[in-house]
Every structure is written in structure tokens, then in C-alpha cells.
PANUMAR-477119 format. One record per residue: residue in one letter; x, y, z of N, C-alpha, C, O in turn. Coordinates in steps of 0.05 Angstrom, whole numbers, padded with zeros to 5 digits, always signed. Last residue first. Example, Ala and Ser with C-alpha at 12.3 -4.5 7.8 and 13.67 -1.06 7.14 Angstrom:
PANUMAR-477119
S+00257-00045+00142+00273-00021+00143+00258+00001+00157+00268+00023+00161/A+00264-00114+00156+00246-00090+00156+00264-00066+00156+00285-00066+00169/
This chain:
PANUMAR-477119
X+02614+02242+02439+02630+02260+02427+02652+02276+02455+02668+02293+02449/X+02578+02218+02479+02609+02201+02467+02629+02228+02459+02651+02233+02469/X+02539+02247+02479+02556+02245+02502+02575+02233+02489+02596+02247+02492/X+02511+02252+02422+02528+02280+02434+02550+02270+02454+02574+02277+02452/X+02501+02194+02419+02524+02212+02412+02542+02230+02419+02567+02231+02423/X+02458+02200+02455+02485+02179+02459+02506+02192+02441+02527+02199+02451/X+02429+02230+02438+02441+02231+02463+02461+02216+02472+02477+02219+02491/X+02408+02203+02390+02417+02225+02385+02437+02237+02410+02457+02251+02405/X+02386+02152+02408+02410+02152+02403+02419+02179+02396+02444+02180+02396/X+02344+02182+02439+02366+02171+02455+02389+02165+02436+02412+02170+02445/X+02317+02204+02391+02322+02224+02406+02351+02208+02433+02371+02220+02441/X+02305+02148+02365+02318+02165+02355+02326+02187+02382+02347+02180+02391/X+02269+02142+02411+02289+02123+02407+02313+02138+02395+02334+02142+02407/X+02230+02177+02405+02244+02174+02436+02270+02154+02431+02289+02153+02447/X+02202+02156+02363+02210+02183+02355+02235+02177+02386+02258+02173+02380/X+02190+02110+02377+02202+02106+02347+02221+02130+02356+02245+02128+02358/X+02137+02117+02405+02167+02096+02422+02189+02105+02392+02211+02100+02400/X+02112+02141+02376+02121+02157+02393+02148+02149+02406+02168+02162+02414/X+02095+02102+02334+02111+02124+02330+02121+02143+02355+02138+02160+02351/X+02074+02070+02378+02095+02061+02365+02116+02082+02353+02140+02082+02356/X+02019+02093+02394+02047+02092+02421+02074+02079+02390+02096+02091+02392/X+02001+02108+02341+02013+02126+02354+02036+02122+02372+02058+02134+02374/X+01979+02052+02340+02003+02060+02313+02015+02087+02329+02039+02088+02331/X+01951+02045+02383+01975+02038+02383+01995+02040+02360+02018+02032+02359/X+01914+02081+02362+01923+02089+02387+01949+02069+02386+01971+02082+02389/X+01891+02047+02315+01888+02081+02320+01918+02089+02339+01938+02101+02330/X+01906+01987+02326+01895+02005+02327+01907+02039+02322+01929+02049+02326/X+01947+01944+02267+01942+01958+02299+01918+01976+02300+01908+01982+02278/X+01911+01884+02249+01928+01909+02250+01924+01927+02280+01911+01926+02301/X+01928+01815+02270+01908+01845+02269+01922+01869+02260+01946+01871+02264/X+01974+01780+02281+01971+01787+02262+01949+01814+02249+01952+01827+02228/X+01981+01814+02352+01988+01784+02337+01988+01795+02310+01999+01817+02307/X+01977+01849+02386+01958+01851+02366+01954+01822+02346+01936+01812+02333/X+02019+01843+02433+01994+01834+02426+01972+01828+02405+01955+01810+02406/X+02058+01874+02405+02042+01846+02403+02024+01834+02405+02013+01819+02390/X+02042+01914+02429+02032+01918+02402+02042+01888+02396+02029+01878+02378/X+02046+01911+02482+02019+01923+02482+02021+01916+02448+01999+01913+02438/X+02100+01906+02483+02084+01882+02496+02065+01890+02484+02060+01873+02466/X+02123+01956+02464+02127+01932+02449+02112+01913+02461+02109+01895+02444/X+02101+01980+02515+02094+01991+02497+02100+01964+02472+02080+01952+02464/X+02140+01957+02562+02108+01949+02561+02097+01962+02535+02075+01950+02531/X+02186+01989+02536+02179+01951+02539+02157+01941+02540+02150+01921+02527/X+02175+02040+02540+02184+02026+02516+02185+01998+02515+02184+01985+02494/X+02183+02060+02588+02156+02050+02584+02158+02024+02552+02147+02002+02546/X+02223+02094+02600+02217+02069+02621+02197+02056+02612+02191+02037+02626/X+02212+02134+02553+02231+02111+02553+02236+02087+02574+02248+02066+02569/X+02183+02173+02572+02170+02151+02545+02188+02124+02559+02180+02104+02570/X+02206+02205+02604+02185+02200+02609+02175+02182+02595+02154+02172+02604/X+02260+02215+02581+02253+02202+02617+02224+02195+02626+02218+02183+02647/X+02247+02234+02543+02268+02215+02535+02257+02200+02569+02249+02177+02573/X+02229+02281+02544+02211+02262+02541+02221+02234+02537+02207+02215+02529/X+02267+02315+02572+02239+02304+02587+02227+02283+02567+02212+02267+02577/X+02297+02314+02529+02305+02302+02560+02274+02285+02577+02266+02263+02586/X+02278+02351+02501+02283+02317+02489+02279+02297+02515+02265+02277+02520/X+02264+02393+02524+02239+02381+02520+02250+02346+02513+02239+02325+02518/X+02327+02409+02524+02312+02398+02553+02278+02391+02551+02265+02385+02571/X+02332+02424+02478+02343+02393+02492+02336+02392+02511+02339+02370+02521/X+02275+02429+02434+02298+02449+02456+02311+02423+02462+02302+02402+02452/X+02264+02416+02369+02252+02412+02397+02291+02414+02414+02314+02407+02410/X+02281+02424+02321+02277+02453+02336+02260+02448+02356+02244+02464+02363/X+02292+02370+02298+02311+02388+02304+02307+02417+02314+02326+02433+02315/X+02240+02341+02316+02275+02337+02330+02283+02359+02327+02284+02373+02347/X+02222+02362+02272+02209+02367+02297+02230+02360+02310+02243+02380+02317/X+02249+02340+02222+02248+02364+02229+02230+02373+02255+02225+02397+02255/X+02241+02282+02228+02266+02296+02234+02264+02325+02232+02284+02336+02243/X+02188+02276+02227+02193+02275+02248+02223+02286+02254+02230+02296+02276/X+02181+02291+02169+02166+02303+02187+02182+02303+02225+02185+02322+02241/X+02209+02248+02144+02214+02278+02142+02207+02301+02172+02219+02316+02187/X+02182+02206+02170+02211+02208+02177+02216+02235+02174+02224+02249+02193/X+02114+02201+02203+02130+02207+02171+02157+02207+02179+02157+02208+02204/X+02087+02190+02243+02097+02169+02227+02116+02190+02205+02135+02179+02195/X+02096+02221+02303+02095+02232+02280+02110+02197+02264+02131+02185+02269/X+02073+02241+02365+02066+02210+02348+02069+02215+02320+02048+02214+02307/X+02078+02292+02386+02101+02279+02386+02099+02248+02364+02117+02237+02353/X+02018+02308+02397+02031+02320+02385+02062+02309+02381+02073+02325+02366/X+01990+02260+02414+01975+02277+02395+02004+02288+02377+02010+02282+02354/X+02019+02246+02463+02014+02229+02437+02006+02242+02409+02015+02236+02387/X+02025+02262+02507+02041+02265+02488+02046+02256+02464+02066+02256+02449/X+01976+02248+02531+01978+02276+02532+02007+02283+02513+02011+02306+02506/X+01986+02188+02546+01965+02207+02522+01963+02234+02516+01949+02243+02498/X+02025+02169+02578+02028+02179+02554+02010+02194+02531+02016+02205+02509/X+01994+02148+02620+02010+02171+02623+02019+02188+02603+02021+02212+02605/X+01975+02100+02600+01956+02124+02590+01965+02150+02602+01952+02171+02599/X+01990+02049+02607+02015+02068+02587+01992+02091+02578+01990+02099+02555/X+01971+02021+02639+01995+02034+02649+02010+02053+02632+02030+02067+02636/X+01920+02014+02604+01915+02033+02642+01948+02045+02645+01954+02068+02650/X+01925+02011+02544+01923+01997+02566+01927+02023+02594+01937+02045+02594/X+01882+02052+02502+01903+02045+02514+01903+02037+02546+01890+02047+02565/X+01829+02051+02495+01843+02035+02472+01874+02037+02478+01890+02026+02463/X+01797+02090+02524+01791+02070+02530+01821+02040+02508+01826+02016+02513/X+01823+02142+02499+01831+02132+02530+01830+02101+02532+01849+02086+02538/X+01828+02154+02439+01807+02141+02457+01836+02134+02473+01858+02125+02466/X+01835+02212+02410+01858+02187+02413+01830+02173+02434+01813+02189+02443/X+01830+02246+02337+01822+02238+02364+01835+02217+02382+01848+02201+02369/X+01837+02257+02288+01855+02268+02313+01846+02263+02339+01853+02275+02359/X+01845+02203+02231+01838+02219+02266+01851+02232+02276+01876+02228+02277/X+01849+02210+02165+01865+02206+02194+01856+02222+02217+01858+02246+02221/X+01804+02186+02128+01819+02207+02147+01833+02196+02165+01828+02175+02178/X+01828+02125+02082+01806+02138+02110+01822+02162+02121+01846+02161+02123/X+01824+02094+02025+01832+02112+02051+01817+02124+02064+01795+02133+02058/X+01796+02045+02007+01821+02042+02013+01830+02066+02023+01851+02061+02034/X+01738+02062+02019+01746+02037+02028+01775+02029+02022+01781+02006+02030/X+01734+02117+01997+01740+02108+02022+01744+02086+02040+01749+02086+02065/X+01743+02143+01943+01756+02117+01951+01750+02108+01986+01765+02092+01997/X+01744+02192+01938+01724+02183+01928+01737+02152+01922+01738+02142+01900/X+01780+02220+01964+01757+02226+01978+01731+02201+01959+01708+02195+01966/X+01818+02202+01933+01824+02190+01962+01797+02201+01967+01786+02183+01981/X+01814+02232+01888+01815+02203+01888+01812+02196+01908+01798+02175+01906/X+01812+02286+01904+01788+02268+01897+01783+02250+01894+01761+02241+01894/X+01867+02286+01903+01848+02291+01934+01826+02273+01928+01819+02253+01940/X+01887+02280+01858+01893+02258+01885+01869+02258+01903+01856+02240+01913/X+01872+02334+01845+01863+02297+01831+01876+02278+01851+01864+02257+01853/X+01900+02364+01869+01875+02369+01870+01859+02341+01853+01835+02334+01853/X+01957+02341+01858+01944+02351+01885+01920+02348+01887+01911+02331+01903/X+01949+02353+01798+01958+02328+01808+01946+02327+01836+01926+02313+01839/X+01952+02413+01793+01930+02391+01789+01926+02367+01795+01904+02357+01796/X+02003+02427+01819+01982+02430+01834+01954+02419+01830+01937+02415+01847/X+02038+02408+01782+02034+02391+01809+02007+02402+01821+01990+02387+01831/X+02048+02397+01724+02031+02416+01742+02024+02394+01772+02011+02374+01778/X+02122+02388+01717+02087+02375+01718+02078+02398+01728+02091+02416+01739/X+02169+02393+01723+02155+02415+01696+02125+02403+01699+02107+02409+01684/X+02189+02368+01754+02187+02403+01766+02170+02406+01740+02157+02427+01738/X+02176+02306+01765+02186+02324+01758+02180+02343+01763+02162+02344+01779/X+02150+02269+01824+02151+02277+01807+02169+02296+01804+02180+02307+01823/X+02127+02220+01866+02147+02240+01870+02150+02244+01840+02153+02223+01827/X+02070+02219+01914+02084+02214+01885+02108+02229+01884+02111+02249+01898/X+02041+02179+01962+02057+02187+01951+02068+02194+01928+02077+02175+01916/X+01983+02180+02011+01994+02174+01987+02012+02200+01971+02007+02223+01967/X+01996+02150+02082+01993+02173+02062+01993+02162+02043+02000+02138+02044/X+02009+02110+02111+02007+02144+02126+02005+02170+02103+02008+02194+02104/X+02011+02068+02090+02000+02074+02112+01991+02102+02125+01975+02110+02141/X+02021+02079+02020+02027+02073+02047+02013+02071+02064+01990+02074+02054/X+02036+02079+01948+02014+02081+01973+02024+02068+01997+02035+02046+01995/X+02064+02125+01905+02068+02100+01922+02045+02109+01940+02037+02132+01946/X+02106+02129+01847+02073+02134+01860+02076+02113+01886+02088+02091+01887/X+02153+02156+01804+02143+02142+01827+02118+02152+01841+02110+02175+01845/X+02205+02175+01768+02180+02185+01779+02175+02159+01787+02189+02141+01780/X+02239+02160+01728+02254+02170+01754+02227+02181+01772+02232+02197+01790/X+02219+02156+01682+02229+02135+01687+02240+02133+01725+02245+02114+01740/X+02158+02183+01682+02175+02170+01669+02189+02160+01688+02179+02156+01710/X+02081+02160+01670+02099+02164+01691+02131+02164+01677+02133+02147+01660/X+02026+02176+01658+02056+02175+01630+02080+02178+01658+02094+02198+01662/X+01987+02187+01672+02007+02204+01679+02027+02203+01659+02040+02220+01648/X+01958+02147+01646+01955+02171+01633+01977+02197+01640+01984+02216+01626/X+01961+02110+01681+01970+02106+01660+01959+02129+01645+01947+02119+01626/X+01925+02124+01729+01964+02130+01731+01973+02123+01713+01998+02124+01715/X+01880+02107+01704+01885+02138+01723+01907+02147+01716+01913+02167+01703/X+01889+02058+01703+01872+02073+01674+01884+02103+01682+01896+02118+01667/X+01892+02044+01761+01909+02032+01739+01906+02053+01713+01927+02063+01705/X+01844+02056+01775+01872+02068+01787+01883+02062+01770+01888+02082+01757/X+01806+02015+01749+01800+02052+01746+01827+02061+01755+01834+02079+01739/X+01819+01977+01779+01816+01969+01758+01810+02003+01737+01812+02005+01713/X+01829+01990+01837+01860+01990+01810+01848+01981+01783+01864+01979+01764/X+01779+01983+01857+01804+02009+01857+01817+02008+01834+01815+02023+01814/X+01775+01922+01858+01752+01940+01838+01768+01963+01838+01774+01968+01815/X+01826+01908+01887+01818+01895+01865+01810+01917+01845+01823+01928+01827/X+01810+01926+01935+01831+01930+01915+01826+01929+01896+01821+01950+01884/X+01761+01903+01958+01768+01915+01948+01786+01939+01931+01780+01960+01920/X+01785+01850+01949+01772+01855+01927+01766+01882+01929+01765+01894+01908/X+01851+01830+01964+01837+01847+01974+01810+01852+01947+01820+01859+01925/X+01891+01820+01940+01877+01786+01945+01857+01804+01944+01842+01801+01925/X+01926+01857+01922+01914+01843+01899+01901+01817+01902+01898+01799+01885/X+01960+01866+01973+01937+01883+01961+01919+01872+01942+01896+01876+01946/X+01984+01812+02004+01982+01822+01977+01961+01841+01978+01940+01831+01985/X+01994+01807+02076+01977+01812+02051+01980+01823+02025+01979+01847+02024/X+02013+01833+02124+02024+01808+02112+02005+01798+02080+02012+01778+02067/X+02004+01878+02147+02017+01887+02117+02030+01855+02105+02046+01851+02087/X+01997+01885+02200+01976+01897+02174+01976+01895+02145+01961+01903+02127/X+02056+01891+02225+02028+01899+02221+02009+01902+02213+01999+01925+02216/X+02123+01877+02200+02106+01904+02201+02067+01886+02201+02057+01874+02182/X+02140+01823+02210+02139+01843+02235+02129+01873+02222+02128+01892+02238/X+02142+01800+02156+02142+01775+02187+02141+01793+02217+02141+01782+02239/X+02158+01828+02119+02123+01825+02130+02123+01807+02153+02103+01801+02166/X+02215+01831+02113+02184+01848+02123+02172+01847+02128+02164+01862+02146/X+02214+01780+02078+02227+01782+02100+02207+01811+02124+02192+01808+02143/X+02194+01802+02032+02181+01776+02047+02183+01774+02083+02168+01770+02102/X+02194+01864+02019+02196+01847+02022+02189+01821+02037+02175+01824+02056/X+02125+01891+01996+02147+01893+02020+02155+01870+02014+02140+01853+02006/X+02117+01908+01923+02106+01892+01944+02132+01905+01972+02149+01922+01969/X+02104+01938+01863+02128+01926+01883+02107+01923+01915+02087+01936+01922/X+02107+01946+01792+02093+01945+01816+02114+01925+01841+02130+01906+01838/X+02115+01971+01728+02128+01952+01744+02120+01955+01779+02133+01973+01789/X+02053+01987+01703+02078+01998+01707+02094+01970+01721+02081+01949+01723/X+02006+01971+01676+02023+02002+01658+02052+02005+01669+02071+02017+01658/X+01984+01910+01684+01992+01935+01695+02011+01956+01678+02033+01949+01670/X+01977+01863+01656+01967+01886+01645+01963+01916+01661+01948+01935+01656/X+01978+01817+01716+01969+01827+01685+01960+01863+01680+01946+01879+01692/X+02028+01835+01761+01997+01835+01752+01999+01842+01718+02011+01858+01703/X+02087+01813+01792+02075+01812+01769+02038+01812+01778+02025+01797+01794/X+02131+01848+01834+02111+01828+01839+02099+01827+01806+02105+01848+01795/X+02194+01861+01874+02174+01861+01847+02158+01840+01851+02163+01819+01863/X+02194+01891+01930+02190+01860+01917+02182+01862+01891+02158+01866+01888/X+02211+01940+01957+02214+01931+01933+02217+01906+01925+02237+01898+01914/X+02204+01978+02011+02177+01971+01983+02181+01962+01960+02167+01968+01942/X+02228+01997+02051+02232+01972+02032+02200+01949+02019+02188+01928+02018/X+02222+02049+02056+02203+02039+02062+02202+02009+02057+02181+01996+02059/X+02268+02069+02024+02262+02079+02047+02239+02062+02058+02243+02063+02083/X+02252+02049+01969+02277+02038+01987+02272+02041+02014+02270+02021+02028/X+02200+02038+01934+02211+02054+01957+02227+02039+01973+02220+02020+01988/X+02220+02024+01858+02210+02018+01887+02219+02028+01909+02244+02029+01912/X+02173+02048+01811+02194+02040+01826+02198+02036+01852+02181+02044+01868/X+02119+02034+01790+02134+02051+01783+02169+02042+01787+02184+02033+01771/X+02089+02042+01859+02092+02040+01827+02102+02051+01815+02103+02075+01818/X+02085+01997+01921+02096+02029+01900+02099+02019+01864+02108+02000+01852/X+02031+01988+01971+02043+01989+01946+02064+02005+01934+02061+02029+01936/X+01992+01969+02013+02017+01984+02014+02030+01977+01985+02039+01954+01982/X+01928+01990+02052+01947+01979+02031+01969+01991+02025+01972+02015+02027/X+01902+02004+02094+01910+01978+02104+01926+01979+02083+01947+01968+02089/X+01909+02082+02102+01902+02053+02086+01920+02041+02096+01941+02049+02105/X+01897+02149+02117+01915+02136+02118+01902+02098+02107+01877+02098+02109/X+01935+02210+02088+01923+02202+02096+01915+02176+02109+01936+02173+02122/X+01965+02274+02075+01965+02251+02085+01943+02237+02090+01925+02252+02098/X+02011+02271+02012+01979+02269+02022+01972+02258+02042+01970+02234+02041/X+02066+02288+01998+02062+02268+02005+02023+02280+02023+02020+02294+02043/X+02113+02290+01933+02087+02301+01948+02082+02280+01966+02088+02257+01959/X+02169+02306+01918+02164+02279+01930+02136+02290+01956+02135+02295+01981/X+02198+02328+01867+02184+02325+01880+02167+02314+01892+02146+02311+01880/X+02266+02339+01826+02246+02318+01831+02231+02331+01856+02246+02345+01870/X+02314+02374+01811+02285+02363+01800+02260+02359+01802+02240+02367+01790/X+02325+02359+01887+02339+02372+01861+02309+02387+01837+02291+02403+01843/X+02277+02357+01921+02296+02340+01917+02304+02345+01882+02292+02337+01862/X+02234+02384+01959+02246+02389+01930+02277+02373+01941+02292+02376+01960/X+02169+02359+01992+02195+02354+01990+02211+02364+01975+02206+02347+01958/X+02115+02375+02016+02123+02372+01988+02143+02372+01993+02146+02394+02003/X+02054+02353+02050+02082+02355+02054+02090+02354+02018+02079+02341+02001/X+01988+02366+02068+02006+02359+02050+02034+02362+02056+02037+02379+02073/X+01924+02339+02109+01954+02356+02113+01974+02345+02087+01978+02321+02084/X+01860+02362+02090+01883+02338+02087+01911+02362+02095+01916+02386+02091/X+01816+02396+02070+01815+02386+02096+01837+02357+02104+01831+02338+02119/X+01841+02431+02034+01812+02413+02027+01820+02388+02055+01829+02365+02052/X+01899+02442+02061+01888+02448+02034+01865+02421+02037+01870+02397+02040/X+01929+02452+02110+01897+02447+02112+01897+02455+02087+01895+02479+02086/X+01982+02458+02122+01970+02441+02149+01950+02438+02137+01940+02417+02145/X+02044+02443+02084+02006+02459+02079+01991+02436+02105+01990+02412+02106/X+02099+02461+02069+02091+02450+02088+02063+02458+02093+02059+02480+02104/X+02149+02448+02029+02125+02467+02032+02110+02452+02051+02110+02428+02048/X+02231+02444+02041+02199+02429+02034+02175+02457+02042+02180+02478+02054/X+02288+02449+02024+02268+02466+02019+02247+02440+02025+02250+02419+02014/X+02326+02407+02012+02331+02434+02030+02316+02454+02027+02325+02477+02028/X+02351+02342+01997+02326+02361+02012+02328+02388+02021+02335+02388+02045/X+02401+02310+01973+02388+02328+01995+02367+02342+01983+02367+02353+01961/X+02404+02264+01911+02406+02294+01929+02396+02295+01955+02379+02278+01959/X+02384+02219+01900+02414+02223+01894+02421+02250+01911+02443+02254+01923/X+02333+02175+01930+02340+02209+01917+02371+02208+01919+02382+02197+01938/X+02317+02144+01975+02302+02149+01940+02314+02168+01932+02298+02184+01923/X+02342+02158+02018+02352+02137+02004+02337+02139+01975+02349+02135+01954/X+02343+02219+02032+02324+02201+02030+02333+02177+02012+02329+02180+01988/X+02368+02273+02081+02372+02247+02064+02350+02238+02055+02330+02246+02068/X+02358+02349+02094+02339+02322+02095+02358+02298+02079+02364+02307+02057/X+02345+02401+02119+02371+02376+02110+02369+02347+02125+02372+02333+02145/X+02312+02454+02106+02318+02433+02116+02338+02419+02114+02354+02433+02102/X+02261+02508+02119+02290+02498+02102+02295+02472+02118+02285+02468+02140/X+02199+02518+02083+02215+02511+02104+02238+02504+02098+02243+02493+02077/X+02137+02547+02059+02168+02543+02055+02185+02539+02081+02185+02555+02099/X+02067+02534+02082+02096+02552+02087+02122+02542+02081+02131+02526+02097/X+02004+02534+02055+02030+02536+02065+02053+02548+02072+02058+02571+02066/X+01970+02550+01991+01980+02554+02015+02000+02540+02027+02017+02532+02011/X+01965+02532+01937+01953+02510+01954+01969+02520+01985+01979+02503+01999/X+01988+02571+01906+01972+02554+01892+01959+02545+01914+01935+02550+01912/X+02028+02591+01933+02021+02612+01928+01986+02594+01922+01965+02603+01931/X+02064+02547+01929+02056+02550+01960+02036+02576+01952+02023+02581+01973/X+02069+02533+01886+02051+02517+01893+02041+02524+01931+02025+02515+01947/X+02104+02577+01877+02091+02581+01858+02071+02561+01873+02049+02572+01874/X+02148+02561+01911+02140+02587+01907+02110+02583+01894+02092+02588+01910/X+02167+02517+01877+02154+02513+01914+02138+02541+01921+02118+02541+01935/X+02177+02529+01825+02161+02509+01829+02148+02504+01859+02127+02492+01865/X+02202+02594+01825+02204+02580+01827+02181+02553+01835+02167+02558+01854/X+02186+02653+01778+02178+02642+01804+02184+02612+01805+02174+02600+01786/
């Protein structure tokens, strides 16, 4: 029984096919397991040759990768901490002058700080090797590992990590407050829930088996709005965003992609 076989059997879900890039990876994607509800978290598992690129979702102000650094995410400033187990990476400089939330070292944060003093001890037992990777984001925590690990214990020790951390992750809501979007862009709340997808994986496979006349419609319905939507998340200045406006962003994100996808077709 193969490693996606065997963890979809372990932690439910459903095998999906795909064709996926990911700048972290020498291969395509063409299989992920896709688990809406193991211990009340949505999981994504990626098979990239070997390698497996779990992703937990959930979600934190902190952004780190260890180990090595997420291209896709340009998560690679090396940064030095004493007596870290691994080589640790920051966003670049340049980065942080427009992602949100994220103008901050993790390692000012105390409570960081007290986390990694036990996290550190944690992921130095993985024995990470050289082509493996841990990473924390906004929208989840990441590892991408070999096929011969028991991933499914890994899974089930993450969870507990994140449930027994909640000052660096928090569930992710499914709730959207009315009151937390401005009056002109609350046309859009009814397409927020289900279209507001941060993950890339995630979102390029919803593209690709949304019909072209759902694109259409939502291409005509988001897309006059996309200006007052960039006004609404400046606003925030240096704050992080809210709940509701990390959504209008991924939603303006997903409609974007979907127009240049339309620009194509028509050129072609």
C-alpha cells in the first residue's frame, strides 16, 4: 500500500489528482489527500516525488521556516538564533514593506520566545534531513517530509502542538462578521466563505473544476470592486488585518488569477 493510501486509510479523506508546480520541489504534484475534519482541523497532503508537503490548517501572527527556506512564500532571510538545531529564515526585508502583520521578527515576540524554547527541543528530535522542512505561516503549519516517516504520528503531534499553543495558533473561523466589512464591499459576503481560499494548492484546484461561466460571474462581480478592496486593507496601515479582510484579499487574489486566466484563453 502506498504512503497516500495508507494515511488516507489512517486519518480519512479523499485522494485527488492534480498538476500542481511548487517552486520548493524539483517535481510536480499529482496526487494530494485531502481530510476536511481529522480532530477538528482541515489537512492537505501534497506527494511530491519522495517528499511530502503536510499542511495543518490553521492560523498565527508568526512566520518562520526551518530548516530551509520557503521560496514559494519568500521565506528566505537567513537569520541567526543561538543554539537553534537548524538554519532558520525570516521574509525578506524587501517583503515586509507590504505583507501585513509580518514586519516583526518572531524572536522579539515573548510569546515566541517561551514556544521555541520547548519547539526547538521538539523539532530537534525529528532529526530533520537535508531536503525536509518545517514551516510556520499564516494559514497553517507546514512540514514537508520523506515517505519512510510515519507521517501519521507526526499529524497527530502537530495537532497537539497547535492545540496546546494557543497564543501562537488560533482556529480558523468560519464565521465572517457583517459589521467588519465596509457597507460597499458587503455585496461580497456571500462569496467569501466559499471562494476566500489562502492556500495556492488549494486555490488552483478550485479554479480548475469551477465551470467558466461561475468564473465569469465572479470575475464581473469581484472585479469592479478590487480598488475599494486594496483601499479597505490599507487602511489597516501597519495592524494586521482582520478576519474579514484577509478573506476580501484572498478573494481579490483568487478573481485576479481567474482574469489573467481569461486573458489568455482570449489572446490564444
Amino acid at each position: 500500500m502506498d504512503q497516500l493510501k495508507r494515511l488516507s486509510n489512517q486519518l480519512g479523506g479523499k485522494i485527488c489528482s492534480q498538476d500542481n508546480s511548487n517552486m520548493n520541489f524539483k517535481v510536480k504534484s499529482f496526487r494530494a489527500l485531502i481530510i476536511k475534519d481529522y480532530k477538528s482541523y482541515k489537512i492537505n497532503i501534497d506527494e511530491y516525488g519522495n517528499l511530502y508537503e503536510i499542511q495543518i490548517k490553521t492560523k498565527t501572527d508568526f512566520t518562520l521556516s526551518i530548516n530551509n527556506p520557503d521560496k514559494l512564500s519568500s521565506i528566505d532571510r537567513l537569520i541567526q538564533i543561538k543554539d537553534s538545531p537548524y538554519q532558520l529564515y525570516l521574509f525578506k526585508e524587501s517583503y515586509n514593506d507590504f505583507i501585513k502583520g509580518h514586519k516583526y521578527d518572531p524572536f522579539l515576540s515573548e510569546y515566541f520566545q517561551l514556544f521555541w524554547k520547548s519547539f526547538s527541543i521538539q523539532i530537534k528530535q525529528l532529526e530533520l534531513l537535508e531536503d525536509e522542512t518545517l514551516s510556520i505561516r499564516e494559514d497553517g503549519l507546514f512540514f514537508v517530509l520523506r515517505s519512510g516517516r510515519n507521517l501519521s504520528l507526526i499529524v497527530n503531534d502537530a495537532i497537539s502542538l497547535i492545540k496546546n499553543n494557543t497564543n501562537i495558533f488560533k482556529r480558523i473561523s468560519k464565521k465572517i462578521l457583517s459589521k467588519n466589512v465596509p457597507e460597499n464591499l458587503r455585496i461580497l459576503l456571500p462569496l467569501m466563505k466559499k471562494w476566500s481560499i489562502s492556500d495556492d494548492a488549494e486555490r488552483d484546484r478550485m479554479i480548475k473544476k469551477t465551470g467558466e461561466r461561475q468564473k465569469k460571474s465572479l470575475i464581473s462581480t469581484v472585479e469592479p470592486l478590487i480598488e475599494e478592496i486594496n483601499v479597505f486593507l490599507d487602511s489597516f496601515d501597519d495592524r494586521p488585518l482582520n478576519e474579514e479582510a484577509m478573506l476580501l484579499g484572498n478573494l481579490a487574489e483568487l478573481v485576479s488569477e481567474l482574469k489573467v486566466e481569461a486573458n489568455l484563453l482570449y489572446n490564444v
